[in-house]
Structure formats: structure tokens, C-alpha cells
C-alpha positions in Angstrom: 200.0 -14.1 289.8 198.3 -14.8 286.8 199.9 -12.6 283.5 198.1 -12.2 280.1 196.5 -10.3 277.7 193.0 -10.0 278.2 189.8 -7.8 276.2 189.4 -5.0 277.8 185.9 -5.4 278.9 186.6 -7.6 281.4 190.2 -6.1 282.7 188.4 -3.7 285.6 190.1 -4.7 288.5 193.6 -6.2 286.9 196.7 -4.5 286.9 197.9 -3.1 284.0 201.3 -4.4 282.5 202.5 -1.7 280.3 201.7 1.5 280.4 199.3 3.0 277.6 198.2 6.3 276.0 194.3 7.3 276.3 194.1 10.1 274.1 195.5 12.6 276.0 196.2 10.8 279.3 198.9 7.9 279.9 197.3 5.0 282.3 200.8 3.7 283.5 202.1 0.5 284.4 201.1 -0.8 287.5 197.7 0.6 288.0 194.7 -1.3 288.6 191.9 -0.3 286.5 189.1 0.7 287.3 185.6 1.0 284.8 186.1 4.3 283.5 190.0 3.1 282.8 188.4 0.6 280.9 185.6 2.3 279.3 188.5 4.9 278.2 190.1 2.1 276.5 187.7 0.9 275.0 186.4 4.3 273.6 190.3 4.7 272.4 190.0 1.9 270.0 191.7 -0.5 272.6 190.3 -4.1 272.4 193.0 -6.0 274.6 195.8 -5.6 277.1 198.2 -7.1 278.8 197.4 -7.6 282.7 198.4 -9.1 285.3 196.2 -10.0 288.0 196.5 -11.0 291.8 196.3 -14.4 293.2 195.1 -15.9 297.0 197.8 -15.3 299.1 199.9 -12.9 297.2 200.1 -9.1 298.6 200.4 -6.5 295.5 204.2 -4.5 295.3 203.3 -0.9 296.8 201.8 -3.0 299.7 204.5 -5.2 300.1 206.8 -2.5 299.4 205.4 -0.4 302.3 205.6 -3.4 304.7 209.2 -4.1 304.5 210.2 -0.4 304.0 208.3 0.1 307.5 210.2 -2.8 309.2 213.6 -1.4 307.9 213.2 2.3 309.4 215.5 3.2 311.7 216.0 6.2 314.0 216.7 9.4 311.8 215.2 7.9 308.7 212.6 9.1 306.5 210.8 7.0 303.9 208.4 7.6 301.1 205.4 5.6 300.3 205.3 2.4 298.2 204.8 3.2 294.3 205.8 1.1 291.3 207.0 -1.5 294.3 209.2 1.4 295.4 210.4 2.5 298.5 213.3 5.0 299.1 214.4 5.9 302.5 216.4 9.6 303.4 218.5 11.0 306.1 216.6 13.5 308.5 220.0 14.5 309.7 223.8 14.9 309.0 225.2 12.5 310.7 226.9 8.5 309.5 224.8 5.9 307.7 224.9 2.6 310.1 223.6 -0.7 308.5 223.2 -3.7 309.3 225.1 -5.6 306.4 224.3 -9.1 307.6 221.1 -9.0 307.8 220.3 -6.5 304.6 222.8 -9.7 302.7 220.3 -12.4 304.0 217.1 -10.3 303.4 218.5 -9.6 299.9 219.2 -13.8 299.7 216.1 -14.4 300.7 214.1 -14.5 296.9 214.4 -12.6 294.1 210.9 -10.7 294.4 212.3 -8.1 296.6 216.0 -6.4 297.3 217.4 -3.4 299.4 220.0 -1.5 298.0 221.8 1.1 300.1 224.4 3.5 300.1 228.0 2.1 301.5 228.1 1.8 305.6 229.2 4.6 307.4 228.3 7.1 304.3 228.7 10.6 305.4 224.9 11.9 304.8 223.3 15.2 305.0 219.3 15.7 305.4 217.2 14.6 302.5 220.3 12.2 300.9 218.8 9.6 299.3 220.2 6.2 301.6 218.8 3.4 300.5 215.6 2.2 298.1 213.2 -1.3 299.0 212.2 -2.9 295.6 209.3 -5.6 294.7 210.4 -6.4 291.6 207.2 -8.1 290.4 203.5 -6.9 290.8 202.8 -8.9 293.6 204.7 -11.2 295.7 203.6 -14.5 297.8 202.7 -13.3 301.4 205.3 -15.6 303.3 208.1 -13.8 301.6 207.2 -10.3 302.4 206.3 -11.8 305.9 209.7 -13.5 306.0 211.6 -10.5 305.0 210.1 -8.3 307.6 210.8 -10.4 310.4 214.3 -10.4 309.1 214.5 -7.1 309.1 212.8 -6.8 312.5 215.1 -9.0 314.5 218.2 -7.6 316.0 217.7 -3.8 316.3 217.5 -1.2 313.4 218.3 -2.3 309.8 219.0 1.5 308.9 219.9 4.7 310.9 221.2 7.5 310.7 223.6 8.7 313.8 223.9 12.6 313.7 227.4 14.2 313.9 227.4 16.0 317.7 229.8 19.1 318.3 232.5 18.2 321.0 235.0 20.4 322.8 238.7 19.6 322.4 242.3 20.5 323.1 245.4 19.5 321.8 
């Protein structure tokens, strides 16, 4: 990925660094701009910005985001889309969070681009808890990583689930 600041005229298609007020409207971080981004700039006074922009092989972070968060869904699992390189999963049930902790430790070891934080292992959870978020940390990421951590997260049955309480019948 290739960061700078650049003029404005020629920043259609780059990905701005930090967002920016246009008049009224706030173009936030994050967003690839498009003409009439830049043409609003430009009519704002703006004559540079700070960009980043996307190299051969690299995947940008909602799209690597949404990759890995769809390889770590598990049964009873809800998950947003990717934005801001963000991904947070839910429980569709009340029921016990089971994770796979080895394999969340190496997929977390694997580079500093992107981490999965979750809530404890066998958290009591109720529909709609907030259970665990996938982060890209930078704009984009190299394409063997995100491919790297979705086969990790792949292998070996569900990364993240959610197994629903069930009523039983007892006597003492």
C-alpha cells in the first residue's frame, strides 16, 4: 500500500486517510473517492489530502474483513458486514459461547494486519450479544495473509458457535 498526501485532482479512486468536512457533509476515513468527492474538495478550498492507495496483490479491509469473518461463522452466529475493516459477530440464541482458542491464538499470531477478539469461552450469551469482532487494522492487507488466515480458520470445524441452552426434565 502506497500512503501520502496527494492534490486532490488526482485522488479519485484513492482511499481517504482521515476523515474531512465538506461543507456540510463529513467524507470519512476509509472511503474511496470518487469525482464528485473530489470535485467537492476541491470546491471546499481543499488542494491536498492524505491517501492511501491499493497495491497488486493487496485486498482492501472491508473485503478482507468480510472474508475472514465469513470463514469464522459458526452455527448460531450472526455477523455484520465489513466497514472500517470491521466485522462483529452476535449470538442468534441463548445458549454457551464455544471457541476454538487454539486456533483463534494462531490466527491472531499470524501478522499484525488482522486480529479476532472474542468474549471469554463458554460466555453465557443471549440473542443479539455482541461475541466477538474481526479487525484489519490497516486499509488493505497482502492477499496471502487474508488467505492464510481463512484457511486457519477453516480447518478443524467451527471457530465460533453458539450452543443454545435446551430445557431437560429432572428429579432429585
Amino acid at each position: 500500500m502506497t500512503f501520502g498526501e496527494e492534490a486532490v485532482a488526482d485522488a479519485a479512486g484513492a482511499i481517504l486517510a482521515h476523515s474531512t468536512r465538506v461543507g456540510p457533509r463529513v467524507l470519512k476515513k476509509g472511503r474511496v473517492l470518487t469525482r464528485e468527492d473530489v470535485a467537492a474538495l476541491a470546491a471546499a478550498g481543499i488542494a491536498r489530502v492524505t491517501v492511501a492507495r491499493l497495491e497488486i496483490g493487496e485486498i482492501g479491509e472491508d473485503e478482507a474483513a468480510d472474508r475472514l469473518a465469513d470463514a469464522c461463522l459458526g452455527p448460531l452466529v450472526a455477523r455484520t458486514r465489513a466497514a472500517t475493516g470491521r466485522a462483529n459477530f452476535s449470538a442468534e440464541t441463548h445458549g454457551l459461547l464455544l471457541l476454538d482458542r487454539a486456533r483463534i491464538d494462531m490466527l491472531n499470531g499470524l501478522d499484525e494486519a488482522v486480529t479476532l477478539a472474542t468474549l471469554p469461552p463458554f460466555s453465557v450469551v443471549q440473542p443479539h450479544d455482541l461475541l466477538a469482532t474481526v479487525k484489519v487494522i490497516p486499509f488493505a492487507v497482502d492477499r496471502r495473509i487474508v488467505a492464510a488466515a481463512t484457511t486457519i480458520a477453516r480447518q478443524g470445524g467451527p471457530l465460533l458457535e453458539v450452543r443454545p441452552f435446551t430445557a431437560r426434565r429432572v428429579g432429585l
